[in-house]
C-alpha positions, 0 to 999 in steps of 0.5 A, spaced: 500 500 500 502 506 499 505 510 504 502 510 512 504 512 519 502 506 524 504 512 530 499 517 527 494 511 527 495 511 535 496 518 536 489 520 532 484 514 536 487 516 543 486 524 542 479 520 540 478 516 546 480 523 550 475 527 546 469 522 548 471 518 554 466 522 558 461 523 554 461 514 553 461 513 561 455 518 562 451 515 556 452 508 558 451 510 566 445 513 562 443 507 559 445 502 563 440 506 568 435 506 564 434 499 560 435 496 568 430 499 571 426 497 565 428 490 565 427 490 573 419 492 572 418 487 566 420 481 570 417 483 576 411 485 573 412 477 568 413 474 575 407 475 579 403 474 573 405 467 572 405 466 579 398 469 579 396 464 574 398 459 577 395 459 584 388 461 580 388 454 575 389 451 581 384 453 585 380 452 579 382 444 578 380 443 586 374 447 585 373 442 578 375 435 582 370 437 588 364 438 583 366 431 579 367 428 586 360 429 588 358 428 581 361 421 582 358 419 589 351 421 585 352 416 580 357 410 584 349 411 589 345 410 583 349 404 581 348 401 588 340 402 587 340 399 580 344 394 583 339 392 588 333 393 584 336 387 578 338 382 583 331 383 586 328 382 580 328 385 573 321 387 571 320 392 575 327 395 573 325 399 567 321 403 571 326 404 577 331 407 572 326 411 568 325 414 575 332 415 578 335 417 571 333 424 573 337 424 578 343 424 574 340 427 568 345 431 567 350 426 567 348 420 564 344 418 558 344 410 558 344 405 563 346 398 561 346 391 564 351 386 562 351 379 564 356 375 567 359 373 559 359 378 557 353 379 553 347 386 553 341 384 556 338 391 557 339 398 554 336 404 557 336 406 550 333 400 546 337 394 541 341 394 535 336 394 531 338 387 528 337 384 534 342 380 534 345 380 542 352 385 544 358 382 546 361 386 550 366 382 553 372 384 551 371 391 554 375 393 560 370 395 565 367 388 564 374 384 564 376 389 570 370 386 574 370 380 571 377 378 574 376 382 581 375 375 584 368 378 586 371 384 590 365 390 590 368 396 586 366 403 582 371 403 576 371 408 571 372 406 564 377 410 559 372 413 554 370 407 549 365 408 544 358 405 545 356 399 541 349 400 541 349 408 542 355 409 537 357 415 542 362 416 545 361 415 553 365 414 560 363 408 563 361 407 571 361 401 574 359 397 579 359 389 580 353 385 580 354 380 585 350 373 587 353 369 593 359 374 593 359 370 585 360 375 578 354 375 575 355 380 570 355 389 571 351 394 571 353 400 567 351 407 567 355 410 560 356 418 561 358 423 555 365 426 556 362 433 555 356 432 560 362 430 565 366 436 565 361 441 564 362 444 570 369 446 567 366 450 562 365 456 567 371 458 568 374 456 560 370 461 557 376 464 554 380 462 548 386 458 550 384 457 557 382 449 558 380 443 563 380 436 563 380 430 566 386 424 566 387 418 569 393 416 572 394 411 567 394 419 563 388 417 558 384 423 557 376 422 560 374 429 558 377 435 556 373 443 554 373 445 549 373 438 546 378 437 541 376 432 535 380 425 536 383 428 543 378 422 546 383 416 544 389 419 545 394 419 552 399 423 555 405 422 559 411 425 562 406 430 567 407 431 573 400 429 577 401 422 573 408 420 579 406 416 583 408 420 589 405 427 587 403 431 591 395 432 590 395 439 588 400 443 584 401 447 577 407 446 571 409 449 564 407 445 558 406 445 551 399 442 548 401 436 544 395 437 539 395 444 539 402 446 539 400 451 545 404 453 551 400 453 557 401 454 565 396 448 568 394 448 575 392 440 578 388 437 584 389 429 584 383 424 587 387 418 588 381 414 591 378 415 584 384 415 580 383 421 576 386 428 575 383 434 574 388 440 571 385 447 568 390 451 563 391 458 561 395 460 555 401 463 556 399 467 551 393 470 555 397 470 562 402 475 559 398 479 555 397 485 561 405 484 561 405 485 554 402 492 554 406 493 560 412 492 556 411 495 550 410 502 555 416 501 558 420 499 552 417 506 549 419 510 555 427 506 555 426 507 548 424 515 548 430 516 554 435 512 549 433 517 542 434 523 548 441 520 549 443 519 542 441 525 539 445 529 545 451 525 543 450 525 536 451 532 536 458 531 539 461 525 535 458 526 528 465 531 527 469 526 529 466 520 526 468 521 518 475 522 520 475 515 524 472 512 518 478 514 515 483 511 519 479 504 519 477 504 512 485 505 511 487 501 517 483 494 514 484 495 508 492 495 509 490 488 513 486 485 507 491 488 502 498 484 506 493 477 509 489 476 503 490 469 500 487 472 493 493 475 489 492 483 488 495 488 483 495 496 484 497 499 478 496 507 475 491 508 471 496 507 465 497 499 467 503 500 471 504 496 476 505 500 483 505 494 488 502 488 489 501 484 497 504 477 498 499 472 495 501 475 488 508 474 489 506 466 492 503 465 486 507 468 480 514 468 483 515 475 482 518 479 488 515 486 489 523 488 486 521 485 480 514 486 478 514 494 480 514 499 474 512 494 470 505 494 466 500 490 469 497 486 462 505 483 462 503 478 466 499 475 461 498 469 458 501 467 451 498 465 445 493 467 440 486 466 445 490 469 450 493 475 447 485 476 445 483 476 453 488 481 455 487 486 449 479 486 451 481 486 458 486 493 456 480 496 452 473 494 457 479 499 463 480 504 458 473 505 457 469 503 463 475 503 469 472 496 470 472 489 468 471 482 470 472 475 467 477 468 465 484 469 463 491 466 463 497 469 468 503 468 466 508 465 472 515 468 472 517 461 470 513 461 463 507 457 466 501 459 466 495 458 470 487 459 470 485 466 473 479 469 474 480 477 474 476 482 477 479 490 475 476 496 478 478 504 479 479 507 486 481 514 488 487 513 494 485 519 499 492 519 501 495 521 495 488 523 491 489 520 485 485 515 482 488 507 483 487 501 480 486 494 483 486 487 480 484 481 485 486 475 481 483 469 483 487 461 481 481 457 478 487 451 477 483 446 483 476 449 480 477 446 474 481 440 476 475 439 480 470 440 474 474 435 469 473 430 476 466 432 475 465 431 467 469 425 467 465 422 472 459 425 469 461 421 461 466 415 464 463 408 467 467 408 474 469 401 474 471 400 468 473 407 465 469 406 459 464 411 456 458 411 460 450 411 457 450 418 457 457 419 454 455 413 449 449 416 446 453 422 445 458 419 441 453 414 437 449 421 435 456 425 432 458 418 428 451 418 426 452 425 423 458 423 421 457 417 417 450 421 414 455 425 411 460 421 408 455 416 406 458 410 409 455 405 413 456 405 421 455 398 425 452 398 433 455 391 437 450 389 443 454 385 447 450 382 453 454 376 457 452 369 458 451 366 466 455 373 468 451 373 475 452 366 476 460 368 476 458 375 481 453 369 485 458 364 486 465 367 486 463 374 490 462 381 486 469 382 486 471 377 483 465 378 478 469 386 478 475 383 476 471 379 470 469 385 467 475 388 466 479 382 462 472 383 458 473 390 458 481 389 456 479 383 450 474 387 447 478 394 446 484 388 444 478 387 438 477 393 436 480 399 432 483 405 436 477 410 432 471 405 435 468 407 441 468 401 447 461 403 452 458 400 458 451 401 458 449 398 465 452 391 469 454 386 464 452 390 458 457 393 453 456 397 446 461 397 441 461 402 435 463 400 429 464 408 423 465 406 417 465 398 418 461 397 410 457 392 411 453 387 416 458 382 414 464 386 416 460 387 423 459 380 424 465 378 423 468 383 428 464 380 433 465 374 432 472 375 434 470 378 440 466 372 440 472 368 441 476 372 446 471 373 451 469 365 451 478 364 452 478 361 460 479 366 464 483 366 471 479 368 478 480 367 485 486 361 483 480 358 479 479 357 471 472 360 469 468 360 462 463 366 460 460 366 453 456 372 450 451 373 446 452 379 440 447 383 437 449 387 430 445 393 427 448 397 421 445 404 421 442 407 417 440 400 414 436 399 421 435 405 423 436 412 423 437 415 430 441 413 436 435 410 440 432 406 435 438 403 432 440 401 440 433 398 440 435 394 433 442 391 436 438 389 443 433 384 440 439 382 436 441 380 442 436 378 445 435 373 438 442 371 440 441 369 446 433 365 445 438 362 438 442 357 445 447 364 447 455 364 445 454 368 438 452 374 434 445 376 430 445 380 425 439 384 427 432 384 420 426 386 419 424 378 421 425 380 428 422 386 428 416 383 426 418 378 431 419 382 437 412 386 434 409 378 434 411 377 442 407 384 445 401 382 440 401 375 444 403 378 450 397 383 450 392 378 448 395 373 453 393 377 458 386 377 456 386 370 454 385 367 461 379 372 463 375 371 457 375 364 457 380 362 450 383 357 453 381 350 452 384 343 455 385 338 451 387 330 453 391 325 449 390 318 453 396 314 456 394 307 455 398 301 458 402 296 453 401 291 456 393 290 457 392 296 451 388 299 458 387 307 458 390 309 464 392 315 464 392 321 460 396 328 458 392 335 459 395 339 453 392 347 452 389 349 446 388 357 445 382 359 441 384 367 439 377 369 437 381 372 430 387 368 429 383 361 431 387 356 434 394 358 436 400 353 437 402 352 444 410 352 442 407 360 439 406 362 445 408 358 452 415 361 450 412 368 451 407 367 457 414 365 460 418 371 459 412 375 461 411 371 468 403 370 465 405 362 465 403 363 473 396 364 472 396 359 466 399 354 469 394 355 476 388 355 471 390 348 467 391 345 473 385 347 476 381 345 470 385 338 469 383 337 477 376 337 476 376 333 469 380 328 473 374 328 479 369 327 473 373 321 470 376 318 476 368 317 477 368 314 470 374 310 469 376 308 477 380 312 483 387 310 479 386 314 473 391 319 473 392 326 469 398 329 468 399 337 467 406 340 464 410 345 469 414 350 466 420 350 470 418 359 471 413 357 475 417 354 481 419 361 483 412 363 484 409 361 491 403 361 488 405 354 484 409 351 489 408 345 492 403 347 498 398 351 493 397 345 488 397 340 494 391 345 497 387 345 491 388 338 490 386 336 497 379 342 496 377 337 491 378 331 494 382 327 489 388 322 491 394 326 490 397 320 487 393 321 480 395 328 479 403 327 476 407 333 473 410 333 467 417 337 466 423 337 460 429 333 462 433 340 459 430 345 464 431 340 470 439 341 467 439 348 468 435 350 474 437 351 481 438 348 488 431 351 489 428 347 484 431 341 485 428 342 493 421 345 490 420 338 486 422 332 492 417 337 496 412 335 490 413 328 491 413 328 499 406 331 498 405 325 493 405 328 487 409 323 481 413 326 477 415 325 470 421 327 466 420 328 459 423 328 452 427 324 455 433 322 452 434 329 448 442 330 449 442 332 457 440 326 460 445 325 467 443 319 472 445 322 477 438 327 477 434 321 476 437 319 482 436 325 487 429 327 484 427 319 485 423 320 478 416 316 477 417 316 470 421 318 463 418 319 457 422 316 451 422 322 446 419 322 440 424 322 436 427 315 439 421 313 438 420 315 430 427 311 428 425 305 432 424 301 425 431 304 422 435 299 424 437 294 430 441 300 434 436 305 435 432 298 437 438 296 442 438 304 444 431 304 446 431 298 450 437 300 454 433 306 457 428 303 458 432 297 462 436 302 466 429 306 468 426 300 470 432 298 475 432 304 477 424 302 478 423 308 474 416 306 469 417 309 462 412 312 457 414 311 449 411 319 446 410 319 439 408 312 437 404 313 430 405 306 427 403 298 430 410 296 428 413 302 434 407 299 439 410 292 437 418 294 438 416 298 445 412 292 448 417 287 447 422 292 449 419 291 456 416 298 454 411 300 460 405 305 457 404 308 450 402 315 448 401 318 440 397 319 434 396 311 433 392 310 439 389 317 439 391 325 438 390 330 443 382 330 444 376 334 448 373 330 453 368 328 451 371 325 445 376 322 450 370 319 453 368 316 447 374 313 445 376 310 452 369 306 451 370 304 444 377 301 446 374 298 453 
């Protein structure tokens, strides 16, 4: 800074001090006289009137227990006389309470009698008008008496709600004993209102309350009433210790309303009530509160007084001791300030600059002084053009603010924010400029974390889906321009959550980064690598040419990520499966070119997983096929379209129709009849299967009734189960034994079909789902036995009941002695693992002739019967019997 006296600074402040030391003493004498005395009548005045408060509510809740109390000896005396009348007898007893009932005609508005189980035997006020008796056995005044072990007692009840009445009501009791026996309870019911209304004489202001509390701190009554209060109960009052004194006051907040009030109590001990009266706070002070605001008027009057009086005296003095501070603190801020500061003349020569400067450049006062202050900025065309605007916006306005780049005294440069204003320098008078220079080098190095964090995945480092849609909508610009194609991989890997299940999320972390590393290795530097989320990544392809380019590519990829990979000292297999979409054959904006890329994907994985597919018009048509069988699925089963047909399983050795395979039918009110192989696969995908599965075996279930009468209690009907339905509860094991048992059929004859393929590929919670089944006594047959999954070691822990040949094995019976010798070593090796086998597809004579004399047990297909509706099963069991 410029030139300054630190001695003149302290001569200047003590003649200050001389001058006005008398003055401030008598001021604040003044002062501190005047706000005292104040203050001192204030909370004198505050004191007496809480205190006042106090000593009134509590007189008032005496006065308000003392009225209750005579109120409840008037109804405890009228319980007594109704009492005596209803055990002398009842037919007089109307009339008694009609008589008597004037007498607490304030109080009560219903007399009921409850006999000893509980049960309304009368009502002042008449019966439910059903007519059906009131069981008012689990009220507490009735249980309280009930178990009182025939002890005579008043009991006041909390408020309850009456059954008959529908009014809330305080319950008076009194036993009714017969030979020291409970024999039931006199009841007089009491509105709340009615019992507090003495408090309303002493209520009648806004905020003043009354209300009577158990010691359980139930609420009884309370005025004014408040909606919902009756059901509520407090806590943490005094009056509810057990060692209270009977009569006192204390300072709460209302729960309900949020008002702080000064509560006065009496307690009843022999009846276990409390009476408490509040007043507002609020209307408590409000005589202080004038009182206040009159002495604050008069302290403030006296200060004004005072102020002006020493206003007159300083207001010479104050402009020059502004001065003196504002040089004092500017000289404080200039030299400790952590922001670089630049004093320059108002031709840009630099005068001074404090040591924050001299931090950050590595210039020396010595060094910079003398110079021009835009020297020190930076190099470069962009640069030089920041600093010419800079020169220019101060010549023309004495001010400007904006982002340049500072030169250090060692040539590197730093990012700045520069604010640059124009002020006069009394010392001197003349006019200075000052620049604050503020380093943003952490700031953008913080916003380059940010963006980063923003656009790259965090594991891998890959561009994030935002990032990726980004650089998928430049190259599609791009490739719009130079009219070449540009190629979307879809890559989604096979059975990643078994590895991240199996070997921990760590492990699966590390997977996914030799994944990473094998498909950036397969990919040109100019192609963009992403993680979309989880297992799936995207590769662009710009200027790949063609679908066969792409294809080809993937399939490279393909082959490096199905290589074994290392974790946790173990060799681990993943494949994946690869969708392929060229734009703008397939698409022409980056959304739907994705959306053609998953659902080659998908098709991929439907196709067995571990390949890429092309993405066509043929799967679009695909994918529309599937949401228009789903959305007709959905009405399917509410409109009543499906339809069971039953294909007989008959015995080969006696020719006996014994069995039979219910087979679901969809009858689409415009297509016609839709295969199941068109729409299972879909009911799958969508979770529908749960409720189609429910409805065939409920049908099969009541067709199995019927035929079981008709063709005997060993008659079995066998439904297929997809392996989606045994993660729903609703198929499990208990549900189906459930329905099963409502119908009162064997368990025995209902057997489950499921395919060898999906018993392969299921989990541990199938496995236990299926051996439930059969402890339920449900059978279980394995189907398409044979079709290149087969493993004994699952026939051996599900304890199959049967495997059905395929019929593929069935059709190349008559091709030669092998397939012949085949199919009799399956059905030798099921029968010694007593395991019964049925032969599907059997269309000829010659096939039934080779599967019984291979000791085959059962027959299904064309040449007994085809899938039929029941009555043609009906027909043709009759026919063949």
């Amino acid at each position: 800074m410029p030139e300054r006296s630190t001695i003149q600074y302290g001569k200047a402040l003590q003649s200050l001090r001389q001058v006005l030391s008398p003055l401030n003493l008598g001021a604040a004498a003044w002062l501190i006289a005047t706000w005292s005395f104040a203050t001192i009548q204030l909370v004198t005045e505050r004191d007496r009137l809480l205190h006042d408060a106090a000593q009134r509510t509590q007189a008032e809740a005496r006065a308000f227990g003392a009225y209750s109390k005579s109120s409840i000896l008037r109804l405890s005396e009228f319980l007594l006389d109704l009492r005596a009348s209803w055990l002398v007898g009842q037919p007089g007893f109307n009339e008694l309470v009609r008589e008597r009932e004037n007498l607490v005609v304030d109080l009560s508005f219903q007399v009921a009698v409850i006999d000893k189980h509980g049960l309304l035997v009368y009502s002042s006020i008449g019966s439910p008008q059903s007519g059906e008796k009131v069981d008012l056995s689990k009220r507490e005044h009735f249980q309280v008496h009930q178990n009182a072990g025939g002890r005579d007692m008043l009991f006041i009840s909390d408020p309850v709600k009456g059954k008959v009445s529908g009014k809330w009501s305080i319950q008076f009791t009194r036993p009714i004993l017969r030979a020291g026996s409970f024999d039931g309870v006199i009841v007089v019911s009491v509105s709340p209102e009615q019992f507090a209304s003495f408090a309303q004489t002493f209520t009648s202001v806004d905020g003043e309350v009354a209300s009577v509390i158990k010691n359980s701190g139930q609420l009884l009554a309370r005025v004014p009433s408040l909606e919902g209060s009756l059901a509520k109960a407090v806590s943490n009052r005094p009056y509810l210790a057990s060692d209270a004194p009977l009569a006192g006051s204390f300072r709460a907040v209302s729960g309900s309303e949020g008002v702080e009030r000064i509560f006065g109590y009496s307690r009843m001990p022999d009846f276990g009530l409390n009476f408490v009266v509040g007043e507002s706070i609020d209307l408590v002070l409000a005589p202080y509160e004038r009182y206040r605001r009159v002495a604050l008027a008069s302290a403030i009057a006296s200060t004004l007084l005072l102020g002006l009086l020493y206003y007159s005296l300083r207001r010479s003095m104050a402009e020059r001791r502004r001065h003196i501070e504002e040089m004092r603190l500017a000289a404080l801020v200039y030299s400790s300030s952590s922001e670089a500061m630049v004093v320059t003349s108002l031709d840009g020569t630099i005068i001074d600059v404090n040591p924050a400067f001299s931090a950050a450049t590595g210039y020396t006062v010595a060094e910079i002084k003398g110079r021009s202050g835009y020297s020190i900025g930076g190099t470069g065309h962009t640069a030089g053009l920041a600093v010419e605007r800079l020169r220019l916006s101060v010549e023309a306005t004495g001010k400007w603010s904006g982002e340049i780049s500072i030169r250090r005294k060692d040539g590197t440069e730093f990012p700045a924010y520069l604010t640059v204003d124009t002020y006069l320098a009394h010392a001197y008078g003349e006019r200075r400029r000052v620049a604050l220079i503020h380093d943003m080098t952490e700031k953008r190095q913080a916003e380059e974390v940010i963006r980063h964090q923003a656009n790259f995945d965090a594991l891998t480092d890959l561009p994030n889906r935002r990032l990726f849609f980004d650089r998928l909508g430049q190259e599609i610009d791009s490739s719009s321009g130079n009219q070449k194609a540009l190629a979307l991989l879809f890559i989604d890997l096979d059975r990643f959550k078994e590895v991240n299940d199996t070997l921990g999320h760590d492990q699966g972390d590390l997977l996914l980064l030799e994944v990473v590393r094998r498909i950036t290795a397969s990919v040109r530097d100019s192609d963009t690598v992403a993680r979309l989320a989880g297992d799936e990544f995207t590769v662009i392809l710009p200027t790949v040419g063609d679908a066969d380019v792409a294809e080809g590519i993937a399939e490279a990829i393909l082959e490096r990520i199905a290589a074994p990979y290392t974790l946790a000292g173990e060799l681990v297999a993943v494949s994946a499966s690869i969708g392929v979409a060229i734009y703008p054959k397939d698409a022409d904006n980056a959304e739907a070119l994705l959306v053609c890329a998953d659902q080659a994907m998908f098709a991929a994985k439907k196709e067995g997983r571990n390949r890429a597919k092309v993405f066509t018009k043929a799967l679009l048509q695909a994918e529309r096929e599937r949401l228009r069988i789903t959305q007709d699925l959905r009405a399917a089963l509410a409109a009543g379209q499906f339809a069971l047909q039953y294909q007989p399983i008959v015995d080969l050795h006696t020719g006996k129709v014994c069995k039979a395979e219910a087979l679901i039918r969809w009858n689409h009110p415009v297509r016609g009849p839709i295969h199941p192989a068109d729409f299972i696969a879909v009911a799958e995908e969508s979770g529908l299967i749960v409720d189609i599965g429910r409805w065939v075996l409920a049908e099969a279930l009541e067709q199995l009734v019927r035929w079981q009468a008709l063709l005997g209690k060993d008659f079995q009907i066998s439904v297929n189960k997809s392996p989606m339905e045994f993660a729903a509860p609703a198929s499990g094991p208990e549900s189906w034994s459930g329905m099963i048992e409502r119908r009162n059929v064997p368990v025995g004859s209902l057997v489950i079909e499921i395919t060898e393929g999906s018993v392969m590929e299921q989990s541990a919670d199938v496995m236990d789902q299926l051996s439930r089944f059969q402890a339920a006594g449900i059978e279980i047959a394995l189907d398409d036995f044979g079709t290149g999954y087969s493993s004994l070691s699952y026939l051996r822990r599900l304890d199959i009941d049967y495997i059905k040949i395929d019929r593929s094995f069935i059709r190349s019976l008559t091709r030669g002695p092998d397939d012949v010798a085949l199919c009799r070593a399956i059905i030798s090796m099921a029968h010694a693992l007593r395991i019964s086998v049925i032969a599907e597809g059997v269309e000829t004579e010659l096939q039934r002739d080779i599967l019984l004399a291979a000791g085959c047990d059962y027959g299904q297909g064309y040449y007994f019967c085809p899938p039929v509706d029941p009555s043609a099963f009906e027909a043709f069991v009759s026919a063949v019997t």
